[in-house]
C-alpha positions in Angstrom: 1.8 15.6 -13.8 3.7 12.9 -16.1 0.8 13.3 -18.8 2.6 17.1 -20.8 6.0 14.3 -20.6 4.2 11.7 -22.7 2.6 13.9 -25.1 6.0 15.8 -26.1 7.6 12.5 -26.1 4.8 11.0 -28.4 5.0 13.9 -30.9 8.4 12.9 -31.4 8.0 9.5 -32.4 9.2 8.3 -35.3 6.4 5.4 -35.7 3.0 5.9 -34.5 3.3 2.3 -33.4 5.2 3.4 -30.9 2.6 5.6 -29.4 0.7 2.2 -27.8 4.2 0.7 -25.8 4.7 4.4 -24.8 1.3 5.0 -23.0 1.4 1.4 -21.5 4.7 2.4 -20.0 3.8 5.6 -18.4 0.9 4.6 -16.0 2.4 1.5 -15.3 5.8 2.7 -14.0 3.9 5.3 -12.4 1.8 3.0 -10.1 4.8 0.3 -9.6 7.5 3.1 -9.1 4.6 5.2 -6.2 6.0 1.9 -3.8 9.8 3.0 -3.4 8.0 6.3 -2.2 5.6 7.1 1.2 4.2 9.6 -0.1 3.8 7.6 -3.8 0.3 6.7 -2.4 -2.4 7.6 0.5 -2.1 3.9 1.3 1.0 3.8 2.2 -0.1 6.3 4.9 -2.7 3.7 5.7 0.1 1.0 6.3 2.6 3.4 8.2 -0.2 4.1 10.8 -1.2 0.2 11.3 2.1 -0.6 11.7 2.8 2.5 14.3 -0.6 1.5 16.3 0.1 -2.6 16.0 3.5 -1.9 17.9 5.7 -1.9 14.6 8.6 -0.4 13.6 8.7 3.7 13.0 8.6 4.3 9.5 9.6 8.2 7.7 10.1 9.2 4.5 13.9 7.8 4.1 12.5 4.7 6.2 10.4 3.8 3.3 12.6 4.4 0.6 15.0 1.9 2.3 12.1 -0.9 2.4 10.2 -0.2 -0.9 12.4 1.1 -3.5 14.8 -2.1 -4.1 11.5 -4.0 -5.0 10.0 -0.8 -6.3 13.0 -0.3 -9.1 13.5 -4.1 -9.8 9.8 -4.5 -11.0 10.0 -0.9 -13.2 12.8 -2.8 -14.9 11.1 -6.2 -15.5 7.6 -4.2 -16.3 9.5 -2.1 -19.0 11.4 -5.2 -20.2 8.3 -6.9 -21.2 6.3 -3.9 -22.9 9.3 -3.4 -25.0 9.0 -7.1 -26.1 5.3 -7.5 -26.1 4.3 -4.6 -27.7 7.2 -2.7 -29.5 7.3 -4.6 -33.5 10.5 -6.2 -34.2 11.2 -4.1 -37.0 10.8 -0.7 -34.4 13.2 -2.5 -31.7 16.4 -0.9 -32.8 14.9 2.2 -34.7 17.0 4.9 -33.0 15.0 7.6 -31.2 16.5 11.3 -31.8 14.3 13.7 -29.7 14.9 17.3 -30.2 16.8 19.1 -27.4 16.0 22.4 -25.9 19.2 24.5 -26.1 18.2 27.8 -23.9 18.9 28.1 -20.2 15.8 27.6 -17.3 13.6 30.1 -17.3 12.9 31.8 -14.1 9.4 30.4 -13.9 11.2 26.8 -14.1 14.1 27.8 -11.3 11.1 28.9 -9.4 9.6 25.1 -10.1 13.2 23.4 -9.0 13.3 25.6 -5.9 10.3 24.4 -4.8 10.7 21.0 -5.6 14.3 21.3 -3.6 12.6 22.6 -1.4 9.7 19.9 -1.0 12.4 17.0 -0.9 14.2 18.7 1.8 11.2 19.3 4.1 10.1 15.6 3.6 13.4 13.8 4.1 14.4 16.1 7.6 10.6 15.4 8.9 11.8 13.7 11.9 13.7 16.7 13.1 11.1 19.3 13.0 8.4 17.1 13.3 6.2 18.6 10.7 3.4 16.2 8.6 4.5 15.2 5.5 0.7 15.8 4.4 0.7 19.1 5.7 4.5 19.5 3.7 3.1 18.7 0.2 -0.4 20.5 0.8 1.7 23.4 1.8 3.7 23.0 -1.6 0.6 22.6 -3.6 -0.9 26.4 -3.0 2.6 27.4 -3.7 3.3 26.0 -6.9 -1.0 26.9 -7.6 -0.5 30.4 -6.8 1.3 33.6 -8.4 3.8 33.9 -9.8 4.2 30.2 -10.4 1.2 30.4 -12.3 -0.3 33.2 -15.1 -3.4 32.0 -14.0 -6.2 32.8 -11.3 -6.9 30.1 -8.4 -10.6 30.2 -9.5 -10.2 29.3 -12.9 -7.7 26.7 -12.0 -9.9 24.7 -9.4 -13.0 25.2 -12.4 -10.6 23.1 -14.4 -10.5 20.1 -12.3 -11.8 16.9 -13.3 -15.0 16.1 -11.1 -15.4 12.9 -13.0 -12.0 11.6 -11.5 -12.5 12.7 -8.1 -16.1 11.7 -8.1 -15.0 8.4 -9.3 -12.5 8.2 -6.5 -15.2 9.2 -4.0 -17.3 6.4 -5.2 -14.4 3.8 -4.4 -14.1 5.4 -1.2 -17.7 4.5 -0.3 -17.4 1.1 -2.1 -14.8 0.5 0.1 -16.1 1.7 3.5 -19.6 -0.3 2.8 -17.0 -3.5 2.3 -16.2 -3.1 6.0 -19.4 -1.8 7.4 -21.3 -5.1 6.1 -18.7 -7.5 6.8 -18.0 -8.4 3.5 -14.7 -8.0 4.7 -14.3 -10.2 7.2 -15.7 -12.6 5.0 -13.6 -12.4 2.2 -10.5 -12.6 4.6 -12.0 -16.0 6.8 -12.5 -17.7 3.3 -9.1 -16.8 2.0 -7.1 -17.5 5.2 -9.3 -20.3 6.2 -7.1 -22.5 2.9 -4.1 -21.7 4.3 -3.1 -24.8 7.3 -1.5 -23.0 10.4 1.8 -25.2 10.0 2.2 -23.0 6.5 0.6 -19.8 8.5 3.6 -20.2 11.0 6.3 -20.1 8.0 7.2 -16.3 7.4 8.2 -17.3 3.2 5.1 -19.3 3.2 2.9 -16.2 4.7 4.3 -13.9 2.3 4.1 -15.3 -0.6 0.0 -16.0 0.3 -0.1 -12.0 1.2 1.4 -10.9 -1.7 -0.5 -13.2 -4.0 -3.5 -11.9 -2.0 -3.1 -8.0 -2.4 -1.9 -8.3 -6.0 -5.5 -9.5 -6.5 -7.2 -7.5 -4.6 -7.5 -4.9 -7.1 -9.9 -7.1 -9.1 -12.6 -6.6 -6.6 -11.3 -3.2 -4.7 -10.5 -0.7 -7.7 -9.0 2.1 -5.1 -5.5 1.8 -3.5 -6.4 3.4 -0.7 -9.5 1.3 -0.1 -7.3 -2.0 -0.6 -5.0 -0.9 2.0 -7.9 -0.1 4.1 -9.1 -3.3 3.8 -6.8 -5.9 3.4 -4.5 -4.6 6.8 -6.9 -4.8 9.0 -8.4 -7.9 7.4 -5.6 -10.1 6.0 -2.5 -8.4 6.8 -2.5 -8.4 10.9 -4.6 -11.6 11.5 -1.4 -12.9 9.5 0.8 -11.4 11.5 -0.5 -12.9 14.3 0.9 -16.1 13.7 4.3 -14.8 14.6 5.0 -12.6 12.5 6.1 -8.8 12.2 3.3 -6.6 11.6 5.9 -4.1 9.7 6.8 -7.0 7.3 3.3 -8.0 6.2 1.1 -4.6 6.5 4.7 -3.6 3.8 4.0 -6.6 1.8 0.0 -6.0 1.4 0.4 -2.3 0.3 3.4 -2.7 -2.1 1.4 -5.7 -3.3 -1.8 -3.3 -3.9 0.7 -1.4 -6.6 -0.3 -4.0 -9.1 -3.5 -2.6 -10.6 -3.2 -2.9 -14.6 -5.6 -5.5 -15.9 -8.5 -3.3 -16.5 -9.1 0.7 -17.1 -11.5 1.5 -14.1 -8.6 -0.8 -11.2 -6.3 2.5 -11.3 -6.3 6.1 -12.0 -3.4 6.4 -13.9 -4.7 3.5 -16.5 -7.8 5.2 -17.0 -5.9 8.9 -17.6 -3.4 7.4 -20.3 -6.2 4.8 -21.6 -9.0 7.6 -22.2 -6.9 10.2 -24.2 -8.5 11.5 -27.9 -5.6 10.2 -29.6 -5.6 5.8 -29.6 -3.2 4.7 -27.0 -3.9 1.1 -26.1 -8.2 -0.6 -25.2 -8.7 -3.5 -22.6 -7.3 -6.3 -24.5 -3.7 -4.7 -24.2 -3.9 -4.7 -20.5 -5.1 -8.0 -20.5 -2.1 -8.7 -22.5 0.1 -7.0 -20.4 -1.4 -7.6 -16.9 -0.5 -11.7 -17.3 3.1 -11.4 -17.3 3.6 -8.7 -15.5 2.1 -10.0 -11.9 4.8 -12.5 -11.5 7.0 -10.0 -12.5 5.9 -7.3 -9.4 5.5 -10.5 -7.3 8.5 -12.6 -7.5 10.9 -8.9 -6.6 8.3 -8.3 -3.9 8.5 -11.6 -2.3 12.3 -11.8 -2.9 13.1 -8.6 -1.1 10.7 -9.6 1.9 12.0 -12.7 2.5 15.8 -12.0 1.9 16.3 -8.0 2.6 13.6 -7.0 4.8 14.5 -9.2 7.7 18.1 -7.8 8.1 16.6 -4.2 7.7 13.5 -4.5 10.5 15.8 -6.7 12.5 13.6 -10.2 12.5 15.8 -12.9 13.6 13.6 -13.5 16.7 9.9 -14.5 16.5 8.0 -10.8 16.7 6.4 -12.2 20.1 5.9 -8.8 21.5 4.2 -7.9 18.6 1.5 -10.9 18.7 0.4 -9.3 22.2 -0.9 -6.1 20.4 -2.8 -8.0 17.6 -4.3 -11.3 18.7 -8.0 -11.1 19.4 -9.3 -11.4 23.4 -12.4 -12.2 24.4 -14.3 -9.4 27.0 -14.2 -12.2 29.9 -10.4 -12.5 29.9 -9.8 -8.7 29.4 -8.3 -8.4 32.5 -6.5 -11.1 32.9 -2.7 -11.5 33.2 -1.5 -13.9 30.6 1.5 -14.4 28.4 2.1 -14.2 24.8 3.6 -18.0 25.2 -0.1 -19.0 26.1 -0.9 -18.7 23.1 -2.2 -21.6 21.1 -4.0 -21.7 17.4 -7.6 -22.5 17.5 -10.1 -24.5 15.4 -10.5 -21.7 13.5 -6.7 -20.8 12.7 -6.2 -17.8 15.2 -4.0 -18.0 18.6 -6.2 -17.8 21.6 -5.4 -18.3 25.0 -4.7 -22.2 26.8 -7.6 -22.3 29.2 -4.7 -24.3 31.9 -2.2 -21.3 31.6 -3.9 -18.4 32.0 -3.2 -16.7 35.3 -5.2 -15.2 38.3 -5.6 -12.2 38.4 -5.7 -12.1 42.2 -2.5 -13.8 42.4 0.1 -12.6 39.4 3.5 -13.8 39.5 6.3 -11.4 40.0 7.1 -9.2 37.2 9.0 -6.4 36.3 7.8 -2.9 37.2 6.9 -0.9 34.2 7.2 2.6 34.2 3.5 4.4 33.7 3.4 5.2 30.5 4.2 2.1 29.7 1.1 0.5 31.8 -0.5 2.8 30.0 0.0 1.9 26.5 -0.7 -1.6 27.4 -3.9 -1.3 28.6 -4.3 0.7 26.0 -3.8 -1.8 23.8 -5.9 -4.2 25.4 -8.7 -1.8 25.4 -8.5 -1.1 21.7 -8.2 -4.8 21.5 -11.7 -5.4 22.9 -13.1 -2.5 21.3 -12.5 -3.8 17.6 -13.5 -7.5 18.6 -16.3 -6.0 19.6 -16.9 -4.0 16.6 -16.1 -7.2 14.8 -18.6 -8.8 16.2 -21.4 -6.3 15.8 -20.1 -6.0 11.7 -20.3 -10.0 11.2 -23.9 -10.2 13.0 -25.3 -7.2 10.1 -23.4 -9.2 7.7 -25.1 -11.9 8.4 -28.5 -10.2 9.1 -27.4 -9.0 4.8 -26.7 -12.3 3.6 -23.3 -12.3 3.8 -22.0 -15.7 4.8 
């Protein structure tokens, strides 16, 4: 949508040396800036639902922009600082830009555009009072804005215009992705990378996010879709971590904003490979390189910054998210049904909490308790029944991984 912005912009230009800083700049605001936004990327959609199911906090669209856009708008500013100095020549630094302005009113085609787009921002932002899907809001918005009289054109001859190289391509990550979990690779990648860290450092919320943030930033190298990191690393990385006392809401937001961070080659994000591929020269490989060195400590460190120092006075996490572990840790079949209390829970040999053999309970003879209404009996065994079900699943994944080589 951005791409008609950057070629009027680049027309304008009074050095063609310009031309590389500006399409360097484009996609990578555009995939740092997506984080201040839930609906910036389908992952975030990913995250929003493991945090609802692992007994986090409710995130909506203002939610988000609360959470991600202080870290969101401090690393646009640090990412454009350093293109303007790596890649702007001294001599072009101070060259004054005069771009030509348009001096009619809107059209009515473009009041027609604003309404809708007014009109898109308001849905979004009131979606907790009528309870409509923010999917379902912009899909809704799409065949508007694709349909007359927005558009001179027919439907059919738009949709013949649409890239099926780009969406096969994302297809393809999908299906990289998927196989990643299907084989157990994984669960393999995520033991060898949390197997370094000691559980004294696990236990240490700074300590954990800094190793999850350094983790999905990454993750791009070996996972090229967004969507497909998010899908991967949550469930792999992000909740085991959380396990360890920790709020699932503040590391599940920590691994996806992390997965924003996809510049060092053209095929780890769309928007590289779209600015990258034009007919005119914009910048090759050896640019991003270029760029992609200083700027992951530049998304990183604001990241990490926020998490440690914002997000816990947002979510509220001045206690130990004990409640929390309850919903994540892993259980065995054979102590399913067993009463037991999320205090009982010790770090194994192989750095996850499992229960102490001496202090789990009867089940014949429970201690006195609170009553809990039905529904809530009924989420919790719930819970525990999803519990078993993915431990199981686990299970079954890491016997065909290793049936596949896959160590």
């Amino acid at each position: 949508m951005l791409l008609p912005v950057f070629l009027a912009l680049a027309a304008q230009l009074p050095d063609p040396r310009l031309i590389r800083p500006l399409a360097l700049l484009f996609p990578t605001v555009i995939l740092i800036s997506a984080g201040g936004s839930l609906l910036g990327a389908g992952a975030h959609l990913i995250a929003v639902d493991a945090i609802s199911q692992s007994g986090g906090a409710t995130i909506g669209y203002l939610e988000w922009i609360t959470l991600g856009l202080p870290a969101s708008l401090l690393s646009c500013l640090l990412a454009t600082a350093l293109i303007l100095w790596l890649f702007v020549p001294p001599d072009l630094q101070s060259a004054p830009l005069v771009l030509q302005r348009s001096t009619g009113r809107l059209t009515a085609h473009q009041k027609r555009l604003v309404a809708v787009l007014v009109m898109l921002l308001g849905l979004w932002t009131t979606a907790g009072l009528h309870n409509v899907s923010i999917v379902l809001i912009a899909l809704a918005g799409a065949l508007v804005l694709l349909s007359r009289p927005f558009t001179d054109r027919k439907t059919k001859e738009i949709f013949r215009d649409v890239d099926m190289e780009l969406i096969l391509y994302l297809t393809a990550t999908i299906v990289i992705a998927d196989a990643i979990i299907v084989t157990g690779a994984d669960r393999w990648l995520a033991d060898g990378m949390l197997s370094v860290l000691p559980e004294t450092l696990a236990r240490n919320r700074a300590v954990a996010i800094g190793f999850m943030t350094l983790t999905a930033v990454l993750s791009h190298l070996v996972i090229t879709s967004r969507s497909a990191r998010a899908a991967v690393l949550i469930p792999a990385v992000a909740l085991p971590i959380a396990a360890f006392g920790h709020d699932p809401t503040l590391i599940v937001m920590v691994a996806v904003l992390g997965t924003g961070f996809c510049q060092t080659m053209m095929a780890s994000a769309k928007p590289v490979a779209i600015y990258g591929g034009l007919e005119q020269p914009t910048f090759d490989q050896g640019d991003l390189f270029r760029l992609a060195v200083p700027l992951m400590p530049a998304v990183a460190m604001p990241l990490v910054l926020v998490a440690v120092t914002l997000w816990p006075w947002q979510l509220d996490l001045n206690t130990p998210a004990k409640d929390h572990m309850a919903a994540i840790v892993p259980l065995h079949p054979a102590t399913a049904s067993t009463s037991y209390a999320t205090s009982d829970l010790v770090p194994s040999s192989s750095s996850r909490p499992v229960l102490r053999p001496d202090r789990v309970l009867a089940t014949t003879a429970p201690p006195p308790k609170p009553q809990r209404s039905a529904p809530s009996r009924r989420v919790t065994r719930l819970k525990v029944e999803l519990t078993i079900a993915a431990r199981e699943v686990r299970q079954s994944v890491r016997i065909l991984g290793q049936k596949l080589g896959l160590r």
